[in-house]
RODO-2510 file (C-alpha; in nm, 4 decimals, decimal comma):
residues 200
     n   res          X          Y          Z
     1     x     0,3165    -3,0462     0,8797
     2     x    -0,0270    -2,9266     0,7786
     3     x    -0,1306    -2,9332     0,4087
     4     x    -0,1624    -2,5260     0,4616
     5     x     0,2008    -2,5724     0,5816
     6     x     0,3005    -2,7418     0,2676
     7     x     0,1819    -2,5283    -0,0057
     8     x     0,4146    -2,3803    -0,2619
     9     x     0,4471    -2,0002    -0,3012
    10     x     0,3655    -1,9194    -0,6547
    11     x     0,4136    -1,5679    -0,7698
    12     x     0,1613    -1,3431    -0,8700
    13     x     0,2745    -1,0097    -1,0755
    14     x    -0,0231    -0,8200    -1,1393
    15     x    -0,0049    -0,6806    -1,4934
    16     x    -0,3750    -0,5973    -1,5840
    17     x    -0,4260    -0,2293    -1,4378
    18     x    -0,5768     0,0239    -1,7096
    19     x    -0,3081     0,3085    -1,5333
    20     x    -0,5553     0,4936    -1,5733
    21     x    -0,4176     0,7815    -1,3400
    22     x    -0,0531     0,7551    -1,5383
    23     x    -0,2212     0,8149    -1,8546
    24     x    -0,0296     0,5441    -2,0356
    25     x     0,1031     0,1595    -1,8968
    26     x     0,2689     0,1795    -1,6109
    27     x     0,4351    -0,1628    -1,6584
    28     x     0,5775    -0,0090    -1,9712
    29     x     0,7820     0,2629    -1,7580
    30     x     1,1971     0,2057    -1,7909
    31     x     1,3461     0,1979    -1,4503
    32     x     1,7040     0,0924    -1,4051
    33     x     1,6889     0,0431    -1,8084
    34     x     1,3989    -0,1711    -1,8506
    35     x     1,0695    -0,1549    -1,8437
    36     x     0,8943    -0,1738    -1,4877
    37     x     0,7322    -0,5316    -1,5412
    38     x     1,0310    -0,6950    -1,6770
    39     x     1,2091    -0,5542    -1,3913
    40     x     0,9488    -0,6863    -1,1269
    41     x     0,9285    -1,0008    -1,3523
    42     x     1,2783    -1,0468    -1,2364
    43     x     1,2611    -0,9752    -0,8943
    44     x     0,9798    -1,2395    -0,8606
    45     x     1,0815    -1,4979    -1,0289
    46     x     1,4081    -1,5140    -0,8414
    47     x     1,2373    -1,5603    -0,4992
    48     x     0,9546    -1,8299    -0,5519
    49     x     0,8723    -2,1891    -0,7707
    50     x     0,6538    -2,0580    -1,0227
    51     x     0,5374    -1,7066    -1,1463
    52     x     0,3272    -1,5945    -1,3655
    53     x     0,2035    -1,2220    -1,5049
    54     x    -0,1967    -1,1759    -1,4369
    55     x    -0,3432    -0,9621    -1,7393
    56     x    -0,6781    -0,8963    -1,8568
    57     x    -0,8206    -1,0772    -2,1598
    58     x    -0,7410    -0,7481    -2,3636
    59     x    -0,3788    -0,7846    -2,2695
    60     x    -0,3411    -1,1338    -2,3944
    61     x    -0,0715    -1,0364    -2,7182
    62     x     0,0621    -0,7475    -2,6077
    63     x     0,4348    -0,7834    -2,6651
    64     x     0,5640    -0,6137    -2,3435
    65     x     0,3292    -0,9372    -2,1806
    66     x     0,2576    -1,2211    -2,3919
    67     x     0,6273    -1,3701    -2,3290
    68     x     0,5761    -1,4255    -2,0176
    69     x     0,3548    -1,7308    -1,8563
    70     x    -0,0060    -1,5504    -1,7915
    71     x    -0,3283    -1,5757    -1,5469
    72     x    -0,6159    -1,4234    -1,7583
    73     x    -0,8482    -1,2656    -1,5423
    74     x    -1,1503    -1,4701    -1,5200
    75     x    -1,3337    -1,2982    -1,2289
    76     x    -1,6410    -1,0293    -1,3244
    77     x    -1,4260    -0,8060    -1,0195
    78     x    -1,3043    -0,4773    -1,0148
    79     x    -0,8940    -0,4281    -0,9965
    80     x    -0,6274    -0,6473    -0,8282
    81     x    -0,8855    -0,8854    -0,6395
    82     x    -0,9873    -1,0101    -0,9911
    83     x    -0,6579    -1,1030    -1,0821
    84     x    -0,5487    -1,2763    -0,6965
    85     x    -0,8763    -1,4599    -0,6872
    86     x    -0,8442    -1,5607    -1,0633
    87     x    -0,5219    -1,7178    -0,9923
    88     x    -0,6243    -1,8788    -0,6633
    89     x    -0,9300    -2,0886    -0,8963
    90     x    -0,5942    -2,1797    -1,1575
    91     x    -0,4040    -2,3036    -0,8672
    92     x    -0,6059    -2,3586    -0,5316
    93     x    -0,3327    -2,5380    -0,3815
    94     x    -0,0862    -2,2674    -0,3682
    95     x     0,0574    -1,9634    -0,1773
    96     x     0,0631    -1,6609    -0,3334
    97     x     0,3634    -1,4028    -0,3192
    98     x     0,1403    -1,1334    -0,4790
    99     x     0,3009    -0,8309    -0,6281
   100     x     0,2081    -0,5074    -0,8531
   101     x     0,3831    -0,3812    -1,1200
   102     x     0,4202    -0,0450    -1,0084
   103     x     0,7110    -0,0321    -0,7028
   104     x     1,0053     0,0573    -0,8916
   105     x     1,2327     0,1016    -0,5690
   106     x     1,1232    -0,2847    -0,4401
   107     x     1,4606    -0,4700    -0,3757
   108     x     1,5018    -0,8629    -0,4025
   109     x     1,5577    -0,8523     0,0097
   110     x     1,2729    -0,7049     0,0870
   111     x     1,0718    -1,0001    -0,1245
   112     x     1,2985    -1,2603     0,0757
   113     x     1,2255    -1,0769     0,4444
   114     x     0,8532    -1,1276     0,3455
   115     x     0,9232    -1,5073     0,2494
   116     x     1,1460    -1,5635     0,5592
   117     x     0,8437    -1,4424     0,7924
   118     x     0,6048    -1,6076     0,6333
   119     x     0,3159    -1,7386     0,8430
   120     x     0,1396    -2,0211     0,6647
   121     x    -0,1215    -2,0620     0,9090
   122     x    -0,2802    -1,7128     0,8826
   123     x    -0,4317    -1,5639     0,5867
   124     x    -0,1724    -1,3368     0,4626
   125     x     0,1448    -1,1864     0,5518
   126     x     0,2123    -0,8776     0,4855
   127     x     0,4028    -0,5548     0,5320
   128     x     0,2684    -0,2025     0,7041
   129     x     0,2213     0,0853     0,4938
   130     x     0,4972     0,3143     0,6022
   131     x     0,2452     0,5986     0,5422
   132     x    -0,0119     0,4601     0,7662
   133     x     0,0628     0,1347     0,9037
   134     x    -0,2284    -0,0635     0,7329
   135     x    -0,1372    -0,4206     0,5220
   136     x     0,0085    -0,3754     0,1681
   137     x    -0,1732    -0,6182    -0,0087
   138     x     0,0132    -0,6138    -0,3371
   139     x     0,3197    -0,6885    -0,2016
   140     x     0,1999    -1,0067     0,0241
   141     x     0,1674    -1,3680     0,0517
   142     x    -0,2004    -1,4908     0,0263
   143     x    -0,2255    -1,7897     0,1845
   144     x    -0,5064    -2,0722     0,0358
   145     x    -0,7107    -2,0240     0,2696
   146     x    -0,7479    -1,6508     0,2081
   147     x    -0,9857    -1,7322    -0,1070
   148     x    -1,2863    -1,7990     0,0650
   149     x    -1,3090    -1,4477     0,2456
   150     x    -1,2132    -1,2854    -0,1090
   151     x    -1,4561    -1,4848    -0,2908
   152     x    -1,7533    -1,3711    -0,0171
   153     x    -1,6434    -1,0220    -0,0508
   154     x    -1,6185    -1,0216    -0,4435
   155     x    -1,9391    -1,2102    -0,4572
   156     x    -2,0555    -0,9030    -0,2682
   157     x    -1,9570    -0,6516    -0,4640
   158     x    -1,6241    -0,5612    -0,2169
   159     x    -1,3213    -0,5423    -0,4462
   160     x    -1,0239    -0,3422    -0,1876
   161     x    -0,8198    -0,6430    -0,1236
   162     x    -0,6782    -0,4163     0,2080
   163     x    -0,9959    -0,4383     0,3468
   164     x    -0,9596    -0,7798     0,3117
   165     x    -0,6975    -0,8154     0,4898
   166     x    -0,8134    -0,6128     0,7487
   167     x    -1,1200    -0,8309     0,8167
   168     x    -0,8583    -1,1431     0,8000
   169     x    -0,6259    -1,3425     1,0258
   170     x    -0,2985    -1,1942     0,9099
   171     x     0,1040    -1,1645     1,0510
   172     x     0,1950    -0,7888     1,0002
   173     x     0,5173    -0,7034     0,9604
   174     x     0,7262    -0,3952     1,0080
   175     x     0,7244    -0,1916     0,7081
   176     x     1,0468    -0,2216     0,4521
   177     x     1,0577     0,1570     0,4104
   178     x     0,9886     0,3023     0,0511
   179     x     1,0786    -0,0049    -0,0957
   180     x     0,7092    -0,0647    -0,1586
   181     x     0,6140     0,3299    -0,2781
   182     x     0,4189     0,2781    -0,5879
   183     x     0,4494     0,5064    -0,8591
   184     x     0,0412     0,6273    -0,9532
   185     x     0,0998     1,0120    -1,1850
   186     x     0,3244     1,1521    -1,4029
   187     x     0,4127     1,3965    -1,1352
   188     x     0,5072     1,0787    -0,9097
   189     x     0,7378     0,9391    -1,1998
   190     x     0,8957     1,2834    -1,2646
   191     x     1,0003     1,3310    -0,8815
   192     x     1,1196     0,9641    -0,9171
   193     x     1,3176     1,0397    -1,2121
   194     x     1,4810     1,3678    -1,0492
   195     x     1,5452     1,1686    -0,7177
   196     x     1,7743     0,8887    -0,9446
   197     x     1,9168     1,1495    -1,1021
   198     x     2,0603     1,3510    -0,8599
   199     x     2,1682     1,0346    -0,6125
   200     x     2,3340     0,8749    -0,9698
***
């Protein structure tokens, strides 16, 4: 086996977003009881070695995430990117089974599927939107040698990690369904709420 082969998959919960469109933190949102990153939290650390919770510098104490092992961002980057690529300079030798805070309906399986097809030898792997059939980058597994393209592209001022992934060696795969429907407005998390409570 290759070294790329041999790399661990760490896991990667990104924690920092200012939910800006939600109006107030969506990793603070109760879902099945709990709030949404304790929940994901879960979910992540039961599929890979290591995980940790990326935050922004700001974020450092707050309760909800300072319990939990933490990446501080350390990248001048807008959004997700800064916390992937600040985690690939803590821990260049890894994989990383990257995964945002705000898919409520995301099931244990569907993290294992995307470990069981993993293809260490590309970039990425990653799902297809269900919406549109383009990679989900926040629920993916970055390989090591993804950073280099990120870094170029951050360096450049390009901060969508999709188009990343569309300008990379990737394996697609099928998508899970809604499992990876993010939750973005109050309206969203309303129709959410109405949807649990009428299949409860």
């Amino acid at each position: 086996m290759n070294a790329c082969t041999d790399a661990p998959v760490y896991g990667l919960l990104l924690g920092g977003g200012a939910s800006r469109r939600m109006g107030r933190d969506k990793a603070a949102l109760v879902y099945h009881g709990e709030p949404q990153l304790q929940r994901a939290w879960r979910l992540l650390q039961g599929v890979v070695e290591r995980a940790f919770v990326s935050v922004r510098e700001s974020q450092r104490d707050d309760p909800l995430r300072a319990r939990l092992p933490q990446i501080v961002d350390t990248r001048d980057a807008v959004g997700p990117v800064a916390g992937i690529l600040s985690a690939q300079d803590a821990y260049p030798h890894a994989a990383w089974l990257v995964l945002a805070c705000d898919l409520p309906l995301l099931d244990a399986a569907t993290l294992r599927e995307l470990l069981a097809q993993r293809d260490a030898n590309v970039d990425a792997t990653a799902f297809a939107s269900r919406f549109d059939g383009l990679p989900e980058p926040l629920c993916a597994l970055w390989e090591p040698r993804s950073h280099a393209l990120l870094a170029e592209r951050c360096a450049g001022g390009h901060y969508c990690p999709r188009k990343a992934l569309l300008k990379s060696d990737i394996r697609l795969l099928p998508s899970p369904g809604e499992a990876l429907d993010n939750i973005n407005t109050p309206e969203e998390f309303r129709q959410l709420q109405q949807r649990r409570e009428v299949h409860a």
